[in-house]
FIMI-581183 format. One record per residue (C-alpha): z, x, y. Coordinates in pm, 1 decimal, padded with zeros to 6 digits. Layout:
<atoms>
<<Z,X,Y>>,
...
</atoms>
This chain:
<atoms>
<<-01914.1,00950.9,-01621.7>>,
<<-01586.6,01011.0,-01505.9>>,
<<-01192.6,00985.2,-01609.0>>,
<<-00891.6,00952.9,-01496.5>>,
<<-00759.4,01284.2,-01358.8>>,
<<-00476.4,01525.2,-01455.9>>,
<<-00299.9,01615.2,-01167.6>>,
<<00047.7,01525.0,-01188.6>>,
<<00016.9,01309.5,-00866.3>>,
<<-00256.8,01069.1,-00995.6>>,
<<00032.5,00842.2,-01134.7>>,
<<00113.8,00503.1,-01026.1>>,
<<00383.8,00200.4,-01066.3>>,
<<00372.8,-00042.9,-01248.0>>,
<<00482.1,-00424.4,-01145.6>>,
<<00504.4,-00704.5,-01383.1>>,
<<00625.1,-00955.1,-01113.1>>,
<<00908.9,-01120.0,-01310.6>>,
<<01177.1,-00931.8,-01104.2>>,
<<00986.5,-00595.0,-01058.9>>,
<<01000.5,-00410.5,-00695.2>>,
<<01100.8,-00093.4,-00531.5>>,
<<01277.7,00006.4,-00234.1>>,
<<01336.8,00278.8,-00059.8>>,
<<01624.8,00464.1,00047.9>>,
<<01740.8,00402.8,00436.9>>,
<<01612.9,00678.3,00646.1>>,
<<01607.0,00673.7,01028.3>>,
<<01225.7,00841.0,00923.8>>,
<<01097.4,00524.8,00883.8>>,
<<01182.9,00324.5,01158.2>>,
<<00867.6,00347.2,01319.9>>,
<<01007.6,00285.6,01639.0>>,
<<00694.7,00225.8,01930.2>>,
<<00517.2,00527.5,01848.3>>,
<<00195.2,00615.0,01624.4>>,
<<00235.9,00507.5,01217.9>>,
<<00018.7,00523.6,00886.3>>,
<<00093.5,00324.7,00605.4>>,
<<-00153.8,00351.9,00301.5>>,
<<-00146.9,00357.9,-00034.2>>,
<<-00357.8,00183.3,-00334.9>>,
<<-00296.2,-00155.4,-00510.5>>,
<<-00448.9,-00316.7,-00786.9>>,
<<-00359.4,-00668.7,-00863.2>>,
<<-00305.6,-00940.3,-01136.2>>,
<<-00462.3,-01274.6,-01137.2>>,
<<-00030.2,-01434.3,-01144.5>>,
<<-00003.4,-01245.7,-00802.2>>,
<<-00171.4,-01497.6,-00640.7>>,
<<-00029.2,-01814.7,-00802.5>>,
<<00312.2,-01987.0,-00976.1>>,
<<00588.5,-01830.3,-00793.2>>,
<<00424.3,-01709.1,-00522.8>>,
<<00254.5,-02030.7,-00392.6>>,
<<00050.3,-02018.6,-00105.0>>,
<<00189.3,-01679.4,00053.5>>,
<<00080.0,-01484.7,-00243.7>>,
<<00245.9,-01155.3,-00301.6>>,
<<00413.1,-00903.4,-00091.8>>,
<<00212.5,-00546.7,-00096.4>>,
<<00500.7,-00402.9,00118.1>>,
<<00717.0,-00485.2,00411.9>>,
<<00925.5,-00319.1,00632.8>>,
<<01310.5,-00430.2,00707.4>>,
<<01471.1,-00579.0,00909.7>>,
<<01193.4,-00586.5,01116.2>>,
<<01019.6,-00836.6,00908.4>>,
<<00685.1,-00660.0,00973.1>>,
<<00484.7,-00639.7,00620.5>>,
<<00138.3,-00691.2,00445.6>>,
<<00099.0,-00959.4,00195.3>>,
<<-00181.5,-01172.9,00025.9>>,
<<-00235.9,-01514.6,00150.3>>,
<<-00377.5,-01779.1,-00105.9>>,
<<-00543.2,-02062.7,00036.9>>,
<<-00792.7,-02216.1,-00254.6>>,
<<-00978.1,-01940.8,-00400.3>>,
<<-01008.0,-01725.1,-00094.7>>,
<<-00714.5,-01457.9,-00070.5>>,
<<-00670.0,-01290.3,00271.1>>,
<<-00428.8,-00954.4,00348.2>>,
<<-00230.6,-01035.4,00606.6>>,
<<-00032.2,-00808.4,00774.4>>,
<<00255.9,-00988.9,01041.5>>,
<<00532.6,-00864.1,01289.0>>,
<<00722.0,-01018.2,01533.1>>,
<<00418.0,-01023.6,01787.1>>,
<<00065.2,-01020.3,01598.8>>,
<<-00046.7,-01211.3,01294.9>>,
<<-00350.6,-01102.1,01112.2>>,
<<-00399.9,-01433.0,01016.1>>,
<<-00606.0,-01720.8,01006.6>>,
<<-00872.3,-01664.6,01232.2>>,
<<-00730.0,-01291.8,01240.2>>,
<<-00714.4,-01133.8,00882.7>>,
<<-00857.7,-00838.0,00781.7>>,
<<-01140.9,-01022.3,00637.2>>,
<<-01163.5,-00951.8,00280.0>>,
<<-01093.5,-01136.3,-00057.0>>,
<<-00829.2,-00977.2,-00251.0>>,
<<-00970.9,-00834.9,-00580.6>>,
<<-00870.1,-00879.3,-00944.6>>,
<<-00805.0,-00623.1,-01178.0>>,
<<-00972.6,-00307.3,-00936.9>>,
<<-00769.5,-00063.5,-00711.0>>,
<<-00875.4,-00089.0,-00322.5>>,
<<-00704.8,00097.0,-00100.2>>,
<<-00541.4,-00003.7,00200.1>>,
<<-00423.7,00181.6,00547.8>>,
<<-00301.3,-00006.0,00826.7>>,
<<-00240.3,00255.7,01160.2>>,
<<-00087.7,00247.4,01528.0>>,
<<-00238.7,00485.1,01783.6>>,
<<-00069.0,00378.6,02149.6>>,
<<-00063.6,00017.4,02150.9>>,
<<-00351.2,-00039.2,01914.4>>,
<<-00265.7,-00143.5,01538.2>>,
<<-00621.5,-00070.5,01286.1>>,
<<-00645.7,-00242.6,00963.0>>,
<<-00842.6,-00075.7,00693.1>>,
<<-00988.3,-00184.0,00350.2>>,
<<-01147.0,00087.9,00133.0>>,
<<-01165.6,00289.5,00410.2>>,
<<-01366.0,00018.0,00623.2>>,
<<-01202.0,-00067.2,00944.1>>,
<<-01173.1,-00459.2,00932.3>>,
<<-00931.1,-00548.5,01262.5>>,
<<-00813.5,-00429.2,01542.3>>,
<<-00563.3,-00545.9,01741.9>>,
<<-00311.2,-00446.2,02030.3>>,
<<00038.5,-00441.8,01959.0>>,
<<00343.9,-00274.7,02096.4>>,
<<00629.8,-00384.3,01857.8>>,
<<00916.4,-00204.1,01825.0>>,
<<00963.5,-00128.3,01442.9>>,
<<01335.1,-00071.2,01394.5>>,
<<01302.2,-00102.2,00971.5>>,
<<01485.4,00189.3,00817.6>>,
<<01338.4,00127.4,00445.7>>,
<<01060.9,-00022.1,00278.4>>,
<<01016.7,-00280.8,-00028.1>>,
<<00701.2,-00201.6,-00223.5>>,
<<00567.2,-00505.1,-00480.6>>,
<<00767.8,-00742.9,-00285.6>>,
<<01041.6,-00857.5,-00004.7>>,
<<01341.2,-00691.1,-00122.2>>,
<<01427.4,-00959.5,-00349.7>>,
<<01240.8,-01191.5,-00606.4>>,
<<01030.6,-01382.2,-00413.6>>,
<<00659.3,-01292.3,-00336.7>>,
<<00656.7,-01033.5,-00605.9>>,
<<00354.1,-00846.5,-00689.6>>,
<<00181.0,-00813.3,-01045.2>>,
<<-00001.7,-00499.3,-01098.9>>,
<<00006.3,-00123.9,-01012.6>>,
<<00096.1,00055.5,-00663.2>>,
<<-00086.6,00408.2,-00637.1>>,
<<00067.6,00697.3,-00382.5>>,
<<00215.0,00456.5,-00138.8>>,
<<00228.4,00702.9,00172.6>>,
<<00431.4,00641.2,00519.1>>,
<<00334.1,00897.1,00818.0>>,
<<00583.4,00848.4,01134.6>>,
<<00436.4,00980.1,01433.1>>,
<<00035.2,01001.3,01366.2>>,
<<-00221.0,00751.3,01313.7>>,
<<-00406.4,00917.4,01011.9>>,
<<-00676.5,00713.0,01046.2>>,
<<-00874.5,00591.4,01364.1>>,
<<-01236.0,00497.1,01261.6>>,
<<-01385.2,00379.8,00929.4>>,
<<-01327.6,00674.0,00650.0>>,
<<-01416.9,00728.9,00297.8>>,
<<-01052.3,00694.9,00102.3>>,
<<-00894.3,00996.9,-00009.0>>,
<<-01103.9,01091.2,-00407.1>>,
<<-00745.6,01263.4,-00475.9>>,
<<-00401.7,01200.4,-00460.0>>,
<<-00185.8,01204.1,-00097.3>>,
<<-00023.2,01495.9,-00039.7>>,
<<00287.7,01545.8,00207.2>>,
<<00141.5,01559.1,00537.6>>,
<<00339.2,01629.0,00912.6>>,
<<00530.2,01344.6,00945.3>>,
<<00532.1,01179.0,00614.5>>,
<<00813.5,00999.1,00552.5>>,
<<00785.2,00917.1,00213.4>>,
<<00520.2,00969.2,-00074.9>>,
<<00605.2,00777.2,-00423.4>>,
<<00447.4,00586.9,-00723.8>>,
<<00249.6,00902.1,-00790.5>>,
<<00568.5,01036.6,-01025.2>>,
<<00584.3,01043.1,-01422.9>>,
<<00929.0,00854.3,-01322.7>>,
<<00935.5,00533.8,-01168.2>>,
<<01148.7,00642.5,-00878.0>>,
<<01021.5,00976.5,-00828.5>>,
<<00871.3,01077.7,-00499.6>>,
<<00720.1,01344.9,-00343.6>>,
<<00851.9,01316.9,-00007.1>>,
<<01236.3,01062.4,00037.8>>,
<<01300.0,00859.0,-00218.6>>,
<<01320.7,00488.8,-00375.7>>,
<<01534.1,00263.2,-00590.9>>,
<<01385.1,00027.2,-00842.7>>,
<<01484.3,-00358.7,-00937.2>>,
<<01359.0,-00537.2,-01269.3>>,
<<01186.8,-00277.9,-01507.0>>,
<<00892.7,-00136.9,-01389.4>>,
<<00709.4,00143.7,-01548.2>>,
<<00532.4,00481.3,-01436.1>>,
<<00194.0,00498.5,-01587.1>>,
<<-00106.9,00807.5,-01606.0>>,
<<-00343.5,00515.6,-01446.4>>,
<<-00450.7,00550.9,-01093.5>>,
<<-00721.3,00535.8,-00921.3>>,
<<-00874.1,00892.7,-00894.3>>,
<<-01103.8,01013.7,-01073.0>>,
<<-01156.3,01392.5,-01226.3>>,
<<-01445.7,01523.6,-01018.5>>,
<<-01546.2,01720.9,-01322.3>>,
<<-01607.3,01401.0,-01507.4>>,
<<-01888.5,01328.0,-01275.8>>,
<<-02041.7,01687.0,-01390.5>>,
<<-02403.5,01542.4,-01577.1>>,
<<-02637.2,01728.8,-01748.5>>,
<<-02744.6,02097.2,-01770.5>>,
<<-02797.5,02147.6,-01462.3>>,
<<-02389.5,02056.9,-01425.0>>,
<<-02489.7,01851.9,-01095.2>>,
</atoms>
C-alpha cells in the first residue's frame, strides 16, 4: 500500500538538466557564517546526471556562493560518490560519505555543523564526520546546479530546507515521513510549491524551464491502513 500524499507541501521540482536550476534570492540569512547549519532536502536522480555534460564531477545537488562550498555527485566508473567540499575539507576520495548515488529513487540528504564538527547524512544514516571551522560567507544558494549550466542536475528536488543557527540533526535519524515545515531559523523552504518558485520560507528564481510536480517522496500514512483491523 501506500500513495503519494495530499498535503500541499509534498510537491517537488523538477530538473531536466538542459539549462534547468534554481537560485535563491540573496539574503544575509544564509550566510552561514561559523556558527551551527542544516541543509537537507530530497533528490532523486536521472541516469544523464551522471554522464555527457557533466563528465567526471557529475551533477551539482546544491552549492553555496561565493563561498564555493556545495554537494555534488562524483562519477568515477560506475561508482558515484556525494561529495560535499569547502575551502578546508573535502569529502572526497578516501573521505566521501560512502554511498553510491541511486537511480530513479528519492534519498534524502542532510549535511549539519554543530561547533566545529560538520555530519554528513544519507537516509538519515550518519556516514562522515569531520571537523571544520569554515567561514561560510554565501548569501544564496543554486539548487540542480552551480549557478550556471554546468554540472546540472536531471531529476526532482523535494523540500530543500536551510536552518541558520541549529544543527537539526546530530546522530543517525529516521528522515522526516512528511514534508519540512518552517522551523527557528530556517532560512528558506522551497520545491514543495504547486509553482516552481514558490517557497515556504525566502524565496528563489528559476533558469531553463523547470516544472512543479504532485511527486515527492512522502507517502499518505493512510495508504499504509491494511485490512479490517485498519492496522
Amino acid at each position: 500500500g501506500g500513495e503519494d500524499q495530499t498535503t500541499a507541501t509534498a510537491r517537488s521540482v523538477e530538473l531536466d538538466g538542459t539549462g534547468d536550476y534554481l537560485t535563491s534570492n540573496t539574503n544575509a540569512n544564509l550566510s552561514m557564517g561559523t556558527g551551527d547549519y542544516t541543509v537537507e532536502g530530497w533528490f532523486r536522480l536521472r541516469g544523464s546526471s551522471f554522464s555527457t555534460a557533466s563528465g567526471s564531477e557529475g551533477c551539482g545537488l546544491f552549492m553555496n556562493s561565493p563561498s564555493s562550498q556545495g554537494l555534488h555527485t562524483d562519477y568515477s566508473g560506475d561508482i558515484f560518490a556525494f561529495v560535499w567540499s569547502d575551502s578546508e575539507i573535502y569529502l572526497h576520495a578516501t573521505g566521501d560519505i560512502g554511498v553510491n548515488a541511486p537511480v530513479d529513487q528519492w534519498f534524502h540528504l542532510a549535511l549539519t555543523r554543530s561547533g566545529t564538527t560538520v555530519r554528513a547524512f544519507y537516509n538519515g544514516t550518519l556516514k562522515k564526520t569531520v571537523t571544520d571551522s569554515t567561514n561560510h560567507t554565501g548569501q544564496n544558494f543554486a539548487i540542480g546546479g552551480y549557478y550556471d549550466t554546468n554540472y546540472l542536475m536531471e531529476g526532482d528536488v523535494s523540500n530543500f530546507r536551510v536552518v541558520k543557527g541549529t544543527a537539526v540533526y546530530t546522530s543517525s535519524f529516521r528522515p522526516p515521513t512528511k514534508p519540512l515545515t518552517s522551523i527557528s531559523g530556517t532560512s528558506l523552504l522551497c520545491c514543495n510549491n504547486s509553482s516552481v518558485t514558490g517557497a515556504t520560507t525566502g524565496s528563489v528564481t528559476s533558469s531553463g524551464d523547470p516544472t512543479a510536480s504532485t511527486d515527492s517522496p512522502f507517502d499518505d500514512p493512510a495508504g499504509f491502513v491494511f485490512g479490517d483491523s485498519k492496522e
